[in-house]
N, C-alpha and C positions, 0 to 999 in steps of 0.2 A: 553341483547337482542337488545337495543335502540343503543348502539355503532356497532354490528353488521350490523344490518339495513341502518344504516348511510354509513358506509365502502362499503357496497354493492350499494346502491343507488349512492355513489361517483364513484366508479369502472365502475356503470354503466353509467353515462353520460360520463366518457372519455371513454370509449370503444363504445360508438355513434361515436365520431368524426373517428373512423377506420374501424367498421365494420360493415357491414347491419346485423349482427345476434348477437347484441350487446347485448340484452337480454339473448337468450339462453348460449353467451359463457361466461359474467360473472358467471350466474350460475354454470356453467359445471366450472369453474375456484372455487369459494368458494367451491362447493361440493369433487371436485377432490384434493385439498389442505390437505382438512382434512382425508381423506377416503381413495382417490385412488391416493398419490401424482406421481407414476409411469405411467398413463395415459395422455392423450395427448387433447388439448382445441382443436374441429375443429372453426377455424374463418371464417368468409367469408369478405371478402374484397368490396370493394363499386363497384371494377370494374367486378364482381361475381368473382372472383377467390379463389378458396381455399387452404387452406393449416392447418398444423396442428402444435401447439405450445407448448411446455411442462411448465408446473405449473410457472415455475420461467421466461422462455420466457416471454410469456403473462405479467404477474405481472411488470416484469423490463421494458414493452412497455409504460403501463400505467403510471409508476412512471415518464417517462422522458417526455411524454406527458404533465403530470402534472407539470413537474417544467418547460415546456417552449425547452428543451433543443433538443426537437423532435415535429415535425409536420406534420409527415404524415407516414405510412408504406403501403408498397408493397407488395404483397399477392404473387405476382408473381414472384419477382426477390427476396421475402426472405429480402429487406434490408430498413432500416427507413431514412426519409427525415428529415436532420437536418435544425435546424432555419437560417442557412446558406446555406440552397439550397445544402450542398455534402449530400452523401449517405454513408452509411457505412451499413457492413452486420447484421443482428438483433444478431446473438453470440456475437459482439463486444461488447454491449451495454451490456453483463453479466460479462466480462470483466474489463469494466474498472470504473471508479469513474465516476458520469455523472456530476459531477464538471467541468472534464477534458472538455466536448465540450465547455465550458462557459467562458474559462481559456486560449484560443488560442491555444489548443493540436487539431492537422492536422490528416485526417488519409490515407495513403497511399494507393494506389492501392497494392503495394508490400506486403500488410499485416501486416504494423507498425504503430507509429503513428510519431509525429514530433512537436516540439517544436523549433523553430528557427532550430537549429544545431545538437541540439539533438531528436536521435530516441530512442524509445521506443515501446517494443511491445506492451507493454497495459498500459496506463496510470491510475495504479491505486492508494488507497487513497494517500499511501504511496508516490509514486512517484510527486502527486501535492505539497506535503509537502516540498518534499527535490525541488524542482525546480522553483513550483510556490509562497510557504511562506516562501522558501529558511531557513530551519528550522537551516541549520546547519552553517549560513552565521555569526555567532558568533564567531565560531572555530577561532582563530588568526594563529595558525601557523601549516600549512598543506604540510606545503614543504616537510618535511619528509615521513617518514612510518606511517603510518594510518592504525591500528588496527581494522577495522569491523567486528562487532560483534552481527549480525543480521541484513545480509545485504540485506534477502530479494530476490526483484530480480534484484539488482544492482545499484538504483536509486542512493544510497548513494555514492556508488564505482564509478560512473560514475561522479557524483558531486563530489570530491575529486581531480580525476585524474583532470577533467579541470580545478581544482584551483591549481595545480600545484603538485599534490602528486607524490612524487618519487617513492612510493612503495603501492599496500594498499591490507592488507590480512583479506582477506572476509572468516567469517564464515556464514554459512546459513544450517541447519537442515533438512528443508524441501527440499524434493527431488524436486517438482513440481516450486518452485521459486529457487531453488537454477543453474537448467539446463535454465529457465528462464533468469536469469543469465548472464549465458553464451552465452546468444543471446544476450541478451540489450550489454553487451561489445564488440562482435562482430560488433554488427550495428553502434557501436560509431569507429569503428579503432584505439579501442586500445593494442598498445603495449600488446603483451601476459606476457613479464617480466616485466610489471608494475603492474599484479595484481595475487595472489594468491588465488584461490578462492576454497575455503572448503567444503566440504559438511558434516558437523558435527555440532553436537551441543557442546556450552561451559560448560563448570565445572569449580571444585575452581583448577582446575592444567591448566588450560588453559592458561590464563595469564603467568604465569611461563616457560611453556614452549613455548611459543612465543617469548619471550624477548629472551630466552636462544638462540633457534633455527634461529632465523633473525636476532642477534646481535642489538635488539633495545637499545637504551642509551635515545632517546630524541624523542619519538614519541608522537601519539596521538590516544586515545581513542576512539573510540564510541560505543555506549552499548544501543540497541534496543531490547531485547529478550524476550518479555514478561511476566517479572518475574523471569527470572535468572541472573538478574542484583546483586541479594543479595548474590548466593550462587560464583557469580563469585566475585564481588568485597571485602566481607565481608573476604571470605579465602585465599584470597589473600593478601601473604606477603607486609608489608611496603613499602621493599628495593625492589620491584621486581616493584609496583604502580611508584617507582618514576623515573622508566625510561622513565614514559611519562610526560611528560608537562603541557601538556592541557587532559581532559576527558571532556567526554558530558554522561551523562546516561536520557535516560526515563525512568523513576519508574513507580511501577504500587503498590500504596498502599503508604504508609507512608516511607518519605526518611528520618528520622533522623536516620536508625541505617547504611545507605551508606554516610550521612552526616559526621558521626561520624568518622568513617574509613578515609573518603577522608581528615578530619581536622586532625585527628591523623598522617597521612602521610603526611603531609605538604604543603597542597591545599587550598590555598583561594577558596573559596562554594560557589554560587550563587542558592539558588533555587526559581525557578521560582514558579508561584500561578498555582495550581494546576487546570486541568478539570479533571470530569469525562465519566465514561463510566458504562454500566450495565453487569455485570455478571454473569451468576447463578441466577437471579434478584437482584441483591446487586451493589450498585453504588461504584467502585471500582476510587478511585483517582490518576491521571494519571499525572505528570508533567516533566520539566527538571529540571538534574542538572548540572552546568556548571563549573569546577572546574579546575583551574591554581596551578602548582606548586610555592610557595609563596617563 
């Protein structure tokens, strides 16, 4: 009851600094969360203007409020003042990773966002990863074919192709990042025969017939799926692994029996110290593996 209280008394002083009915619409926001989450927060704005915001609207104004990353919203025009004086529309900020405005990601009248040279429709967590902590800047030899393997919506495909990849065949499962996708690669101008992009999910014949179907001999990995990194890499032949070079996988749990496999097939290992993550409420440990054919 004392932590509830606390959350709510916090909600309510940054929802002072935005609207004059900062009392009634946290309330109507805690009440509506748990009861009625398909209902709508009326806010009123400082310049009286109203409008109405849905459960997670509301919630993600305050959040960015709170780390600094937003300083004002507009009642009127719908869209929030970032601590750099641009504006962007309040759906964006559901969007993308609020890292991204803190990170030097632009965002576009056009409806993208922009990082130097690269566009991006929505910079999310994923994509600060592969651009801004350049997660995959490891990888030694990318000239080739570059097997993606949970690619999301392209972050990784588009970092590839401009380290120089000749080829790179993107799987992605989900329909809503996978058509995703196919924007972020559009917005970047690239070559349509430089990337294959899949809308499937991997198994243990995936591997297999990729190598077979694209004549890989010497490519390169990447394995993002969370949690099917075991049933693709574990049943997957020897002789079929060593036609790549280099792998990268994120585990999600314990990598000794993908350790196992990658040492058995002739891979000097690197694994990195794990983080975690909460699932199910169970803290589930999340790391790389980086592995050369030896």
């Amino acid at each position: 009851m004392i932590n509830k209280l606390y959350m709510w008394i916090h909600l309510l002083t940054l929802s002072r600094r935005v609207f004059k009915n900062y009392l009634s619409s946290s309330l109507q926001y805690f009440i509506f969360k748990r009861l009625f989450p398909h209902l709508n927060i009326r806010v009123k704005c400082r310049d009286n203007s109203v409008v109405s915001l849905n459960v997670n609207e509301y919630y993600t104004l305050l959040v960015n409020l709170r780390i600094g990353s937003v300083i004002d919203y507009s009642c009127r025009d719908n869209v929030v003042v970032l601590f750099n004086d641009l504006k962007i529309p309040l759906r964006e900020l559901l969007e993308i990773d609020p890292r991204a405005l803190l990170l030097g990601w632009r965002y576009n009248d056009n409806g993208f966002w922009e990082l130097g040279d690269i566009k991006i429709k929505h910079p999310s967590t994923t994509v600060i990863e592969v651009f801004n902590f350049r997660q995959y800047a490891r990888l030694k030899h990318v000239e080739g074919i570059i097997v993606d393997i949970g690619a999301g919506v392209g972050d990784s495909v588009i970092y590839f192709i401009l380290r120089g990849a000749k080829r790179v065949i993107a799987l992605e499962p989900n329909v809503k990042y996978y058509y995703e996708m196919l924007e972020n690669i559009k917005l970047n101008n690239i070559e349509e025969n430089r990337v294959v992009a899949l809308n499937k999910a991997a198994n243990s014949q995936t591997l297999l017939e990729l190598v077979s179907n694209y004549e890989i001999t010497s490519g390169v990995l990447k394995i993002d799926c969370e949690g099917c990194e075991y049933t693709v890499l574990i049943n997957t032949p020897i002789e079929t692994l060593r036609h790549f070079r280099e792998i990268i996988v994120e585990y999600h749990g314990t990598p000794q029996p993908l350790v196992k496999k990658l040492i058995d097939s002739g891979f000097k290992v690197v694994v990195e110290k794990p983080w975690t993550f909460i699932k199910d409420k169970e803290l589930i440990p999340v790391g790389f593996i980086h592995a050369e054919i030896s």
